[in-house]
N, CA, C and O atoms as CSV, one atom per row, in Angstrom:
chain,resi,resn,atom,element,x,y,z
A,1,UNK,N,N,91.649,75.084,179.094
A,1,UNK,CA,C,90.610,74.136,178.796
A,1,UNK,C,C,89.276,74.886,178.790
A,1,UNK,O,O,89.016,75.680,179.694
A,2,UNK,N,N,88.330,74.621,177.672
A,2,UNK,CA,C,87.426,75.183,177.372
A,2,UNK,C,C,86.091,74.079,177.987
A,2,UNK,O,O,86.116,72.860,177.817
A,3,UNK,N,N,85.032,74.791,178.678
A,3,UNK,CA,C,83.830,73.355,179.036
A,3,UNK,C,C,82.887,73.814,178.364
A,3,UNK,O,O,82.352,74.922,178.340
A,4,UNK,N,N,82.730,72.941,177.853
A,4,UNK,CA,C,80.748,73.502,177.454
A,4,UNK,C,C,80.151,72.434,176.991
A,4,UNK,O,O,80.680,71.521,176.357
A,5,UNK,N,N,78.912,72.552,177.340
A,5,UNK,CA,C,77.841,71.845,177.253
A,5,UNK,C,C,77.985,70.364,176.474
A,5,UNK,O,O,77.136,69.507,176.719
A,6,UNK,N,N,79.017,70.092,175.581
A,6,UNK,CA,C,78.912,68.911,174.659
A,6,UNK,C,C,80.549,68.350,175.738
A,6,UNK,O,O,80.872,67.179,175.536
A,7,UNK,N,N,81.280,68.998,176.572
A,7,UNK,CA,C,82.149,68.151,177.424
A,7,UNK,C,C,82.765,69.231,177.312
A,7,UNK,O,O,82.165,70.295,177.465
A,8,UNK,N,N,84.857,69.158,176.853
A,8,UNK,CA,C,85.741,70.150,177.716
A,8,UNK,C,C,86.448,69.715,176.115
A,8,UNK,O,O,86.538,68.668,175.474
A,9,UNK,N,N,86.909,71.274,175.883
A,9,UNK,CA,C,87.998,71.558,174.316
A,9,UNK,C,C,89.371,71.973,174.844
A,9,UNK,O,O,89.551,73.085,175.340
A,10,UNK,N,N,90.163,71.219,174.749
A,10,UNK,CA,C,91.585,71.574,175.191
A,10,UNK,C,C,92.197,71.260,174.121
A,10,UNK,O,O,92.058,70.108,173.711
A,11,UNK,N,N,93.181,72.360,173.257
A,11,UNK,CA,C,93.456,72.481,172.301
A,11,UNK,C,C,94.980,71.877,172.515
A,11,UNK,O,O,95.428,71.440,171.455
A,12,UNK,N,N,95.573,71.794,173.254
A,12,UNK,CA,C,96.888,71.306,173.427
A,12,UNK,C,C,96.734,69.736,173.258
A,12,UNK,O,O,97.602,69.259,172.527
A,13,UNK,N,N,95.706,68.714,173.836
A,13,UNK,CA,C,95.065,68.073,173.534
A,13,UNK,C,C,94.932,67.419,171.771
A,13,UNK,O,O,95.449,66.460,171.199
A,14,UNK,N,N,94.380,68.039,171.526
A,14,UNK,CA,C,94.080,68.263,169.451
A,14,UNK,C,C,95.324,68.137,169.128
A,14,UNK,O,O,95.664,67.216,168.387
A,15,UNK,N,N,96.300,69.106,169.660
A,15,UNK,CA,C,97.421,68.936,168.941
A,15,UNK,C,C,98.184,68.336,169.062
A,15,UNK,O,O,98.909,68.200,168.076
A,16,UNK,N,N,98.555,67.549,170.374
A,16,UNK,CA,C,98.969,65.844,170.840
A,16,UNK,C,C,98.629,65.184,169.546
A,16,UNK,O,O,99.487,64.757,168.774
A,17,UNK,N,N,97.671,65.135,169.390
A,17,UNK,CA,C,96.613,64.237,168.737
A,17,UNK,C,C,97.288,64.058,167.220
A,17,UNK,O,O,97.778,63.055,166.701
A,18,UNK,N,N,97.119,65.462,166.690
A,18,UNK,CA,C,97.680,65.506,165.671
A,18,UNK,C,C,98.603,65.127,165.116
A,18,UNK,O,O,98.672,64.943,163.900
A,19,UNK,N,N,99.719,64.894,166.155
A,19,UNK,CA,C,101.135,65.105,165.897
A,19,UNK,C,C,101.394,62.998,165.936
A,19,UNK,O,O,102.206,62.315,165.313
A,20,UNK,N,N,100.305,62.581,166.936
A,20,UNK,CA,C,100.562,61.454,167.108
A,20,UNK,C,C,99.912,60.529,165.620
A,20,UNK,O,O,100.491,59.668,164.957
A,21,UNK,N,N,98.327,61.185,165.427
A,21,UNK,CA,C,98.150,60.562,163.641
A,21,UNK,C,C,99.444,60.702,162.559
A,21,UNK,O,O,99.924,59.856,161.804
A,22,UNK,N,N,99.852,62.263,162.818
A,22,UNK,CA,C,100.747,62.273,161.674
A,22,UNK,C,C,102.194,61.273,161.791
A,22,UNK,O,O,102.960,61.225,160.828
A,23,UNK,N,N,102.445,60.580,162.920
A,23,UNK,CA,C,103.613,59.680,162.929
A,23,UNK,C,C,103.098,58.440,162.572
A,23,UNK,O,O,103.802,57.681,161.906
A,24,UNK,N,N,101.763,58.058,162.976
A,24,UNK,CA,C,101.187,57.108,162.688
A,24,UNK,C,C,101.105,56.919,161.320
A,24,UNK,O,O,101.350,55.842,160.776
A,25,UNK,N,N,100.764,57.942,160.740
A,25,UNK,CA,C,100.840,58.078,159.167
A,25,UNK,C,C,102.080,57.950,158.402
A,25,UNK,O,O,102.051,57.571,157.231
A,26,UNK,N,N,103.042,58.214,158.936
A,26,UNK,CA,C,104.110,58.401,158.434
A,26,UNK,C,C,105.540,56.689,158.878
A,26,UNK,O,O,106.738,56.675,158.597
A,27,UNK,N,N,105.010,55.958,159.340
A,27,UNK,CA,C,105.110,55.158,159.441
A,27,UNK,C,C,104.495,53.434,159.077
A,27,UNK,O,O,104.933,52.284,159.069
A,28,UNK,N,N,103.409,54.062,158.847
A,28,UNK,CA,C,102.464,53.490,157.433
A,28,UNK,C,C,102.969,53.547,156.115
A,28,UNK,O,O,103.265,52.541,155.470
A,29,UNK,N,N,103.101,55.019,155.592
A,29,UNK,CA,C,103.851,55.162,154.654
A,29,UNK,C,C,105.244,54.354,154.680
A,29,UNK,O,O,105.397,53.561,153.751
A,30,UNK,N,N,106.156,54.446,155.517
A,30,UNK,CA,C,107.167,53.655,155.823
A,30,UNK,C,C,107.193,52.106,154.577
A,30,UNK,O,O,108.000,51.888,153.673
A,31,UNK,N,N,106.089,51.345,154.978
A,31,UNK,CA,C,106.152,49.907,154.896
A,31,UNK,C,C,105.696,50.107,153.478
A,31,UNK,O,O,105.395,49.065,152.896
A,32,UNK,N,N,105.593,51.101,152.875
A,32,UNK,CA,C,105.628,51.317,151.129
A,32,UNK,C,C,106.217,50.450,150.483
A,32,UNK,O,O,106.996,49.762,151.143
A,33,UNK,N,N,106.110,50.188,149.221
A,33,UNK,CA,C,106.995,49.512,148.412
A,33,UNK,C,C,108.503,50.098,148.173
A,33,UNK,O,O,108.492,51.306,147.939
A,34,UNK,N,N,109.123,49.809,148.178
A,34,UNK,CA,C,110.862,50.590,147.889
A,34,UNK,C,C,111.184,50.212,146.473
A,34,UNK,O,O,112.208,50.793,146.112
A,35,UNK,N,N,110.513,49.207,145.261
A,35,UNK,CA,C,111.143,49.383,143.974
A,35,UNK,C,C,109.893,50.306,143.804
A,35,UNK,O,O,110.019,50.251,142.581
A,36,UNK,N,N,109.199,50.813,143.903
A,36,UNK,CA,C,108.474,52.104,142.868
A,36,UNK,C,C,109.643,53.203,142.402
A,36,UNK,O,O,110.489,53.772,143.092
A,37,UNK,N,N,109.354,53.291,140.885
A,37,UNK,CA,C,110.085,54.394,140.429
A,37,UNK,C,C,109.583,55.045,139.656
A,37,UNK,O,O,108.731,54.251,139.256
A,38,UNK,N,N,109.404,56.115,138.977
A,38,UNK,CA,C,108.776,57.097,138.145
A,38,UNK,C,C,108.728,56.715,136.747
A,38,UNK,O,O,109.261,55.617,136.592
A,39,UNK,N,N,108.354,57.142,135.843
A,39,UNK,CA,C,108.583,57.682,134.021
A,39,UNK,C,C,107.750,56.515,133.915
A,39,UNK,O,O,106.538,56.729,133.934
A,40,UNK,N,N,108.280,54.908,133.769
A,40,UNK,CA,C,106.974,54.352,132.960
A,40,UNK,C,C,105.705,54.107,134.216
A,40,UNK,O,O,104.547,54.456,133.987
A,41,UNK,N,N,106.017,53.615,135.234
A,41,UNK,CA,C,104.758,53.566,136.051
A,41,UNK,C,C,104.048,54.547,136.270
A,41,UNK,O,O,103.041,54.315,136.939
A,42,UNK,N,N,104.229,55.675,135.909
A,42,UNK,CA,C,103.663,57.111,136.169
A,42,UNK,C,C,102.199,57.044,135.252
A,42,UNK,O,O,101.222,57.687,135.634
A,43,UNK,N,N,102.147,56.096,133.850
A,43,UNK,CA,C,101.790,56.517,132.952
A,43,UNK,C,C,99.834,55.228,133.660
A,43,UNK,O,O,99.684,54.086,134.097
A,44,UNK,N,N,98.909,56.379,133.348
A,44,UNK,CA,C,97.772,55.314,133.545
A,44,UNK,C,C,97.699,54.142,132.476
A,44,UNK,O,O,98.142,54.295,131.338
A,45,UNK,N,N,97.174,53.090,132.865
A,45,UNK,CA,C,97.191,52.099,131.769
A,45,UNK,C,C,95.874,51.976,131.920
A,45,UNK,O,O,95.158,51.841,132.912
A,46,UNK,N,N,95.536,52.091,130.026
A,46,UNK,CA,C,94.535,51.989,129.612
A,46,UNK,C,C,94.316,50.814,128.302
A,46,UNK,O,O,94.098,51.181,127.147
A,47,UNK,N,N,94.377,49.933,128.551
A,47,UNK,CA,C,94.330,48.231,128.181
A,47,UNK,C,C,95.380,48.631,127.004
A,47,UNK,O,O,94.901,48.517,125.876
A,48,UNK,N,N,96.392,48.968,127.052
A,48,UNK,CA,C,97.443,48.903,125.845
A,48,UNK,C,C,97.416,49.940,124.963
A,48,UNK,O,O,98.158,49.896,123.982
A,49,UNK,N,N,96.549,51.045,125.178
A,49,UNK,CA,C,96.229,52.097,124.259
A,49,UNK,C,C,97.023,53.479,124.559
A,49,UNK,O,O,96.793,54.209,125.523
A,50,UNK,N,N,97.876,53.675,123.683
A,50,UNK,CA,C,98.736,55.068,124.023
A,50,UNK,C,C,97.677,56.397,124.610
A,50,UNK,O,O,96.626,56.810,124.119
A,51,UNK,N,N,98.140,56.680,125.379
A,51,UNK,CA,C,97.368,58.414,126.352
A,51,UNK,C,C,97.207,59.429,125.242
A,51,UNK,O,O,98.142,60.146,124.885
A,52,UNK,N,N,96.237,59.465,124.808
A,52,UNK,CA,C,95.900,60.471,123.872
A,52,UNK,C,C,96.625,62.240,124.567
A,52,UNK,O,O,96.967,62.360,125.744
A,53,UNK,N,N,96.688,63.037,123.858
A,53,UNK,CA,C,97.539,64.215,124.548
A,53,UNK,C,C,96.097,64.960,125.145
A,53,UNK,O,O,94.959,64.657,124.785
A,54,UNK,N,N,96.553,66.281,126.408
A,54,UNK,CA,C,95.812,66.708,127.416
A,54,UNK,C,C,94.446,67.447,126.238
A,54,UNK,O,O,93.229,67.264,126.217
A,55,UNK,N,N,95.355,68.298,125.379
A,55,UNK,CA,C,94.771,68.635,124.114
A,55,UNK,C,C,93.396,68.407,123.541
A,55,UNK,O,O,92.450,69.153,123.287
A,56,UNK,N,N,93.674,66.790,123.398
A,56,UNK,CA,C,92.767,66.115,122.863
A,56,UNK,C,C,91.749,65.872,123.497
A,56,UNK,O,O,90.693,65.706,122.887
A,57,UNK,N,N,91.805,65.791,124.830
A,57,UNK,CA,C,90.405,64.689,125.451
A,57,UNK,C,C,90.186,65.943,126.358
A,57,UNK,O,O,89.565,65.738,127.400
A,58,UNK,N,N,90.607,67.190,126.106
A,58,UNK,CA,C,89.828,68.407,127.158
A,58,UNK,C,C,88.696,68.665,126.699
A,58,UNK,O,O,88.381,68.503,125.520
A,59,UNK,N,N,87.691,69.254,127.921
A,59,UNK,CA,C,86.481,69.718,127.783
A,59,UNK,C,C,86.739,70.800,128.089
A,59,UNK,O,O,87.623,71.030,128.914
A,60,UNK,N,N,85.887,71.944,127.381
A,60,UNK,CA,C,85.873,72.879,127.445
A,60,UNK,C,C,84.917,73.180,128.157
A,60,UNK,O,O,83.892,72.536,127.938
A,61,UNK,N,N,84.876,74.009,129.017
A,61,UNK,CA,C,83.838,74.454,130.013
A,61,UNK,C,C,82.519,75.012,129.095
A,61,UNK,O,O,81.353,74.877,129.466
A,62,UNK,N,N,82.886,75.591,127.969
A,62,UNK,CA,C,81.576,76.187,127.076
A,62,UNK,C,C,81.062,74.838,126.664
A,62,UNK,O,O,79.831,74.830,126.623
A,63,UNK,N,N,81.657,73.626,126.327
A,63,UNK,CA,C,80.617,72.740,126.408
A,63,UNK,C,C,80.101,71.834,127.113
A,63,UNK,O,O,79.430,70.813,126.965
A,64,UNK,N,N,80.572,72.444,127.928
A,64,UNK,CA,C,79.742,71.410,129.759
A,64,UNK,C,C,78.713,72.425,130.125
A,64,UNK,O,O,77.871,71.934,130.876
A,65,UNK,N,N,78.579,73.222,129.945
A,65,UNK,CA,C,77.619,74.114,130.569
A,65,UNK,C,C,76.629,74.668,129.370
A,65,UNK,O,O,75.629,75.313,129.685
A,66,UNK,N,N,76.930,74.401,127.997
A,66,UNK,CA,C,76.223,74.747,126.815
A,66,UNK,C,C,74.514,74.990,126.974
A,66,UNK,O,O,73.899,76.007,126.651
A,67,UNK,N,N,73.963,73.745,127.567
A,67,UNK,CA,C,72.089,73.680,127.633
A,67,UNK,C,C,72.039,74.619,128.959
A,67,UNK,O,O,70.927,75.147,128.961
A,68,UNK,N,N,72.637,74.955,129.856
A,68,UNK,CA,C,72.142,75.980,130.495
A,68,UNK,C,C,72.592,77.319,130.246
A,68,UNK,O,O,71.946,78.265,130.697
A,69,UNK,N,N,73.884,77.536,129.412
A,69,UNK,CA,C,74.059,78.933,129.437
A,69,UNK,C,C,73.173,79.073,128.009
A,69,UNK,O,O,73.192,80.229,127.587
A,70,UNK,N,N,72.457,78.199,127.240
A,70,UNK,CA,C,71.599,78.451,125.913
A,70,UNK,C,C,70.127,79.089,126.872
A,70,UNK,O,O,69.565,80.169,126.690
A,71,UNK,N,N,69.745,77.921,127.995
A,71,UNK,CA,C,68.699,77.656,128.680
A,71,UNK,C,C,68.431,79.928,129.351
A,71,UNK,O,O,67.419,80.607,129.179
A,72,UNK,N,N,69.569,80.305,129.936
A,72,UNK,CA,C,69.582,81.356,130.671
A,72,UNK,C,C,70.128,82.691,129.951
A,72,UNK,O,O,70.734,83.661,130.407
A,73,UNK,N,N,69.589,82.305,128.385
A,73,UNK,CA,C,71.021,83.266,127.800
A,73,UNK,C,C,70.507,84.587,127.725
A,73,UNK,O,O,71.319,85.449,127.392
A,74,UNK,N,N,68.920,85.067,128.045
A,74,UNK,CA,C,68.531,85.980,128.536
A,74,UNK,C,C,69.024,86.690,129.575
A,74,UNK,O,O,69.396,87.850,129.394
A,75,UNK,N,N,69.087,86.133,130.717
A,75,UNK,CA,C,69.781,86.643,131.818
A,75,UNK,C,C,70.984,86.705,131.984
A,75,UNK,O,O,71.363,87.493,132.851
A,76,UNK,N,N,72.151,85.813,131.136
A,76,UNK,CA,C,73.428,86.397,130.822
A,76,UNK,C,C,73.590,87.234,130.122
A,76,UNK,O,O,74.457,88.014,130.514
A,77,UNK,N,N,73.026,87.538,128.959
A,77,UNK,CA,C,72.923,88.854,128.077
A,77,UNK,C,C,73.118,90.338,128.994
A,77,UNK,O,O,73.962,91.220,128.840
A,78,UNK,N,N,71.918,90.231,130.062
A,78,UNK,CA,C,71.668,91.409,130.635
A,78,UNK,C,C,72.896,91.231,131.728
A,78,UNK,O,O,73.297,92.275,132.242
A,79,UNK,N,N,73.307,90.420,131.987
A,79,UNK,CA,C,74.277,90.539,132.784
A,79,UNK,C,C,76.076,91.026,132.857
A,79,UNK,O,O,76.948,91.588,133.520
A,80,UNK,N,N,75.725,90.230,131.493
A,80,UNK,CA,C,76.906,90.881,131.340
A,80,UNK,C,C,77.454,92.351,130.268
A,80,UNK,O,O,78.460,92.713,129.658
A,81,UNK,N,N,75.795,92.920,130.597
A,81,UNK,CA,C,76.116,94.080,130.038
A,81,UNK,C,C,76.354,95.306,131.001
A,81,UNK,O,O,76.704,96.405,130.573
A,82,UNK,N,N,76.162,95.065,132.173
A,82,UNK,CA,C,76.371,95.293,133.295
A,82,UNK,C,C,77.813,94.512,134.111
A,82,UNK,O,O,78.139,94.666,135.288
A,83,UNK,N,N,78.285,93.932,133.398
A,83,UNK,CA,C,79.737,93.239,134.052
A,83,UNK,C,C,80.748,94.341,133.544
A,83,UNK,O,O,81.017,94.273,132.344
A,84,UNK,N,N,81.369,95.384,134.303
A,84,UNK,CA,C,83.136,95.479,133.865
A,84,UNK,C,C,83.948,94.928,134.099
A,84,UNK,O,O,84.759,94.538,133.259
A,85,UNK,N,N,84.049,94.603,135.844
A,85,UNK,CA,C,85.475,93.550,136.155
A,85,UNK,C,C,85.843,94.933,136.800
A,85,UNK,O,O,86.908,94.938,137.417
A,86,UNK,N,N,85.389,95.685,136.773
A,86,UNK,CA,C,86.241,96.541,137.651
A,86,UNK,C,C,85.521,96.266,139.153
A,86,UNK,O,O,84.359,95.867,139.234
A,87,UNK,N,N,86.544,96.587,140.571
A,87,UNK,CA,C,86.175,95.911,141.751
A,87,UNK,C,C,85.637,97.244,142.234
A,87,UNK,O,O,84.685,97.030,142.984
A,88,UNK,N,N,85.777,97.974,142.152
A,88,UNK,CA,C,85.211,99.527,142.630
A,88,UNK,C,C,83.365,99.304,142.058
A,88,UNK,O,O,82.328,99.596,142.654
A,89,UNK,N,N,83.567,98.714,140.768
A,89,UNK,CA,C,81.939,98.883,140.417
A,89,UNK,C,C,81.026,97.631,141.462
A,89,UNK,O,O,79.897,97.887,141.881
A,90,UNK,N,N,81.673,96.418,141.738
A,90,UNK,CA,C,81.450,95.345,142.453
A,90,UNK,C,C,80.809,96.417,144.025
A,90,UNK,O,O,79.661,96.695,144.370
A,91,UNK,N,N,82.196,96.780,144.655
A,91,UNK,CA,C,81.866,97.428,145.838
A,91,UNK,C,C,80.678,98.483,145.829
A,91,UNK,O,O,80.009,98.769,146.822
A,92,UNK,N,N,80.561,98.875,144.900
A,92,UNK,CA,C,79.279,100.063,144.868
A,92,UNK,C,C,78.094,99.326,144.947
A,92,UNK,O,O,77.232,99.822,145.672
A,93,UNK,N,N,77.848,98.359,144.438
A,93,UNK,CA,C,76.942,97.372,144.133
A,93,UNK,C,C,76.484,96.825,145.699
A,93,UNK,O,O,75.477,96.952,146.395
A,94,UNK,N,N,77.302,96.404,145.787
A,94,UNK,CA,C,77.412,95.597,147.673
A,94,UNK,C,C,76.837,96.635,148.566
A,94,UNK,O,O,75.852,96.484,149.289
A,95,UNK,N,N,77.524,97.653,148.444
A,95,UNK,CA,C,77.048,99.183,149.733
A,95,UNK,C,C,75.872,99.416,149.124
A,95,UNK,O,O,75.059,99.633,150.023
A,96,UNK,N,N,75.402,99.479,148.179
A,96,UNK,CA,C,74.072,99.888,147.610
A,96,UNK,C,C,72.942,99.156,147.822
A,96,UNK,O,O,71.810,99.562,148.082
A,97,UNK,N,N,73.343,98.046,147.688
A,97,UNK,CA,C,72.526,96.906,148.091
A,97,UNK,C,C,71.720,96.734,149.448
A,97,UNK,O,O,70.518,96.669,149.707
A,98,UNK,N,N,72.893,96.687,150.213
A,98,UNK,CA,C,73.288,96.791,151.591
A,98,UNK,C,C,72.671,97.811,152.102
A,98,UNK,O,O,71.834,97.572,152.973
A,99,UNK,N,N,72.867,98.918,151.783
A,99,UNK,CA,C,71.695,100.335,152.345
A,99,UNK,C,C,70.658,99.850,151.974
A,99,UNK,O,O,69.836,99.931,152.887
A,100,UNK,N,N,70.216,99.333,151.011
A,100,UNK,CA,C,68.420,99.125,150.825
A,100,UNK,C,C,68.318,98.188,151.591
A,100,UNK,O,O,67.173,98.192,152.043
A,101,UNK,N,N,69.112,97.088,152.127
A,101,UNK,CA,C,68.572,95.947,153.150
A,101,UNK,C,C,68.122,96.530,153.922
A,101,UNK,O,O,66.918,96.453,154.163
A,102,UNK,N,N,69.223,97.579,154.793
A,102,UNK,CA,C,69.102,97.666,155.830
A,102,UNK,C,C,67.934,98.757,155.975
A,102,UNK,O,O,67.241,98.895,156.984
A,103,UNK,N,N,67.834,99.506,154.800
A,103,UNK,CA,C,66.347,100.033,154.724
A,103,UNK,C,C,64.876,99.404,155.182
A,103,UNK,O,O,63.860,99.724,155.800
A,104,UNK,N,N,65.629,97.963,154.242
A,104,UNK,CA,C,63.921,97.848,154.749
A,104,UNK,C,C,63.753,96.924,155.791
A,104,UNK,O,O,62.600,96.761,156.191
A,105,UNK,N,N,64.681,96.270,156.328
A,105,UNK,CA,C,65.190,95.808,157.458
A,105,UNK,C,C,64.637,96.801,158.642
A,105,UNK,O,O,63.697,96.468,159.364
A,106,UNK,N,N,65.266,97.957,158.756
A,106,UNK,CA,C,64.659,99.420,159.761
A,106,UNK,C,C,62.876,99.305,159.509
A,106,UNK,O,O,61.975,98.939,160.264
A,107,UNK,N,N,62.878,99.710,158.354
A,107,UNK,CA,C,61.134,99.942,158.094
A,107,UNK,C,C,60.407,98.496,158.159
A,107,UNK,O,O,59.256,98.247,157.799
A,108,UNK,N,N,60.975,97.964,158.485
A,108,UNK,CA,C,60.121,96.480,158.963
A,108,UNK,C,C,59.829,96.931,160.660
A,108,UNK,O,O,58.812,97.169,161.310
A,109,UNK,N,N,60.992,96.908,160.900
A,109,UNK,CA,C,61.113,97.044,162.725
A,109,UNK,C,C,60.230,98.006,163.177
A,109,UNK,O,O,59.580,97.704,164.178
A,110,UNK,N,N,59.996,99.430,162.525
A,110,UNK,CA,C,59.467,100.729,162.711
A,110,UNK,C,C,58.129,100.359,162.542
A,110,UNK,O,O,57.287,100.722,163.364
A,111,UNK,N,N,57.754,99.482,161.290
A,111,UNK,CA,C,56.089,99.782,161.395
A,111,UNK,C,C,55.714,98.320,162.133
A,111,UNK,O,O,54.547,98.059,162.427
């Protein structure tokens, strides 16, 4: 048992706990309906109108995001002329970075 300041964390506790929602839950589920069955109830109903295919009614991410990647297309340009995808170039990036923080992080403290 763990105490601190907001009361006492006893993890054996939690997991009582857990075990007792999940029967609780699962006995809820219980009192389900028993004729549900699959293939036609599966299908959403949309006032009598056949489900157009996935095909048809997808969005494409290039046009959900169109007015801002038009809005920023300066800064994607340069960016991704600088993108390979290779993870070695990522990591160089990070440590490089990272040394100049901590550069000026030090030369803050020093002067």
């Amino acid at each position: 048992m763990l105490r601190t300041t907001g009361g006492y964390w006893d993890p054996v506790l939690w997991i009582i706990g857990f075990i007792v929602i999940a029967i609780i839950a699962y006995i809820i589920r219980g009192f389900g309906r028993k004729d549900y069955k699959g293939g036609e109830q599966l299908k959403p109903y949309l006032s009598g109108v056949e489900e157009p295919s996935k095909e048809e009614v997808h969005i494409r991410a290039g046009n959900i995001y169109w007015g801002f990647m038009e809005a920023l297309k300066g800064y994607y340009d340069a960016m991704m002329k600088i993108h390979t995808g290779i993870i070695n170039d990522y990591i160089a990036w990070f440590v490089g970075i990272s040394a100049l923080l901590f550069i000026a992080v030090f030369l803050v403290e020093v002067i």
